[in-house]
N, C-alpha and C positions, 0 to 999 in steps of 0.2 A: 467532397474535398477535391482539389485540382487533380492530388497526385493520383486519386483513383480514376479520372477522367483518361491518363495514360494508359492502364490497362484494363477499361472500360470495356474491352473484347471481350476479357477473361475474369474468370470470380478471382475476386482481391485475395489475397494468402497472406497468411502470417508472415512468411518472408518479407511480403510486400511491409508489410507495416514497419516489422525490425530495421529493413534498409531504410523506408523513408524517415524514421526518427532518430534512426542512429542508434538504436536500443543494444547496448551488449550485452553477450549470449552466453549461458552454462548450460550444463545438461544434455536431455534429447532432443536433438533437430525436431524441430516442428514439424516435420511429416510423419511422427512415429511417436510423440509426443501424448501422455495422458491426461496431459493439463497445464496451464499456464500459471508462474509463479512472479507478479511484475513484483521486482524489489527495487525499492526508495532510498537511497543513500542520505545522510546526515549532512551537517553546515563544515563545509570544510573537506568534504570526503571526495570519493568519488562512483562514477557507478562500478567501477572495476572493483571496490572496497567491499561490495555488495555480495558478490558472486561466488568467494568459499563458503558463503552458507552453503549452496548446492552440494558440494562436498558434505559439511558438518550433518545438514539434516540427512544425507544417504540416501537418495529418492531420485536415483537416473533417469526415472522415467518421464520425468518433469523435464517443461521448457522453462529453464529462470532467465527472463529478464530485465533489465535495469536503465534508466532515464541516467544521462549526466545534467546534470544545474550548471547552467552559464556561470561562470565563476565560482564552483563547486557549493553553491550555496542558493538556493532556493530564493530565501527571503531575507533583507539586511538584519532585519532585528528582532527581539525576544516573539515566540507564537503569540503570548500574552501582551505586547505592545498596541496602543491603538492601530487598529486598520490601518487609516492612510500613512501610517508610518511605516510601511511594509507595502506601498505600492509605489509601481506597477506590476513590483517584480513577483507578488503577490496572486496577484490573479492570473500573470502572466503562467506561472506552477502551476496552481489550479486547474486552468483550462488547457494545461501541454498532457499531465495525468490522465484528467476527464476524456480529452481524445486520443489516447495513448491506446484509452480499457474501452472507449469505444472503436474502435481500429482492430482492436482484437478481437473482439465481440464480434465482428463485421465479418470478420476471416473466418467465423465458424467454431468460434470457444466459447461454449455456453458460460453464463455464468457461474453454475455449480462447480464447472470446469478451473476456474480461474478465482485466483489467489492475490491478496496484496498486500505487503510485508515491507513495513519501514519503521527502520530507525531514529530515534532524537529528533530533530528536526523533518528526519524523511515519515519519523510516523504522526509527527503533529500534520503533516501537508497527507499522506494516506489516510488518516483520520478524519480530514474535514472535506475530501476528496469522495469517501465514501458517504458521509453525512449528505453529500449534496447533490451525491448521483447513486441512491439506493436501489440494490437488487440482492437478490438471493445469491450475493457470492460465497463459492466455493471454504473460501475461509478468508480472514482479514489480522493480519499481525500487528498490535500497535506496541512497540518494543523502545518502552521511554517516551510518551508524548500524549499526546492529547488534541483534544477542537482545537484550532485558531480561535482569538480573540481575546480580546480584555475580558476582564470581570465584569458579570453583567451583560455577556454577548448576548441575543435573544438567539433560542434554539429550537426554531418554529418551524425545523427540515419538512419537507413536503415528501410523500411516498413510505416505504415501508423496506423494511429489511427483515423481513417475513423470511426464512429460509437461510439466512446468512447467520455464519459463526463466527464468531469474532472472539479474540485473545487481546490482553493487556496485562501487561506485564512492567513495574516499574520497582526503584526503589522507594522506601517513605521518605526520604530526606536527597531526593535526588537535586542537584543545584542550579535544573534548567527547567525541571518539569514538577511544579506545584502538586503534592499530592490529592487537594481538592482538586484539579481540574482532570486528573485520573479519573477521582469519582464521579466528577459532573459526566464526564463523557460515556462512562458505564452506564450511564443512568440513562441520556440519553440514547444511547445504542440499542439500551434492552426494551425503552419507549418505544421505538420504533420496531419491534419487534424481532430484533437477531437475537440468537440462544450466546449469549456473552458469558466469557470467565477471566476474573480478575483476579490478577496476582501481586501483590505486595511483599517487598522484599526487605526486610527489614536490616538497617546497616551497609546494605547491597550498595555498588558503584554504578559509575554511571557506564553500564555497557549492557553485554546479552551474556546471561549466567547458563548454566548445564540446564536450571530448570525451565525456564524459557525454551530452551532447543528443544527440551522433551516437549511441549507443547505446541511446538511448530511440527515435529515430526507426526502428530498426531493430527493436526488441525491439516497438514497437507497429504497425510493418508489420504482423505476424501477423494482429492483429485488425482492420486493415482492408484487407486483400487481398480478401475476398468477404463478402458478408453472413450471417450465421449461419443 
């Protein structure tokens, strides 16, 4: 990438990444940091909206990060809408994410290391984000959301999520996120080999409940039990 061409002297840093994307910050400074937590803000939100999780889950030792969406919104229309009804802005997400977690990966945070936790819309684009770029991460939050795509999407991901733990958590009657498309995504996730657990909240609204955050505090133990 260009902006590494700039400090091409020096090994790229987290820092480096955070400023070139604009990524804002909770938690431990990245030099003291046990692991990296990228959080995904919702349609309408923002990444600052993102960031008292850091507080709720209690885990200082974490660097929490968060992407803002051009217009606080990812993509115009439902996850479930056709494709091209959801482009440019679509892939445009997609591939700002994919090298968001490779930029940090680059600076020296393993995968085990690092975490990725979004909401509604931020976890239907976390969701298809790790479907399309799998590795052994640290933990994976999908809180309300699911794959991208219509019904009928073909889900023929390439690679493996061998090592990777992933969490989902939704209500059954939630009024953006289809309860089949929760399960299709479980299914696919544990396909591909992550140790996945699915929670169904019956009567639940559409937000992040007490038991969800217990699951998040648990799933980000991982990456701050010791320093990478």
């Amino acid at each position: 990438m260009v902006w590494r061409s700039q400090v091409e002297a020096e090994a790229v840093t987290l820092d480096d990444a955070i400023a070139h994307h604009g990524l804002r910050r909770a938690g431990a400074p990245p030099s003291r940091a046990t692991g990296v937590v990228l959080l995904i803000h919702g349609r309408g939100a923002s990444a600052e909206s993102m960031l008292p999780l850091a507080e709720v889950v209690a885990m200082p030792d974490l660097c929490y990060l968060a992407p803002q969406a051009e217009g606080y919104t990812w993509y115009p229309q439902s996850f479930m809408a056709p494709t091209a009804a959801n482009e440019p802005h679509l892939t445009r997400a997609l591939d700002l994410v994919a090298t968001i977690i490779t930029d940090i990966l680059a600076a020296g945070t393993a995968p085990e290391k690092l975490a990725i936790v979004g909401f509604s819309q931020g976890a239907c684009l976390a969701s298809e984000t790790v479907l399309r770029n799998p590795r052994p991460y640290g933990f994976v939050g999908v809180l309300s959301g699911g794959a991208i795509g219509p019904p009928g999407t073909p889900r023929d991901y390439a690679g493996t999520l061998a090592g990777a733990s992933i969490f989902l958590g939704c209500s059954d009657h939630d009024p953006h996120i289809p309860l089949a498309r929760v399960k299709e995504t479980t299914q696919v996730f544990t396909r591909m080999g992550a140790a996945v657990t699915e929670r169904i909240y019956p009567g639940a609204s559409h937000g992040i409940n007490d038991d969800e955050v217990a699951h998040l505090r648990s799933g980000l133990g991982r990456l701050a039990a010791a320093r990478p």
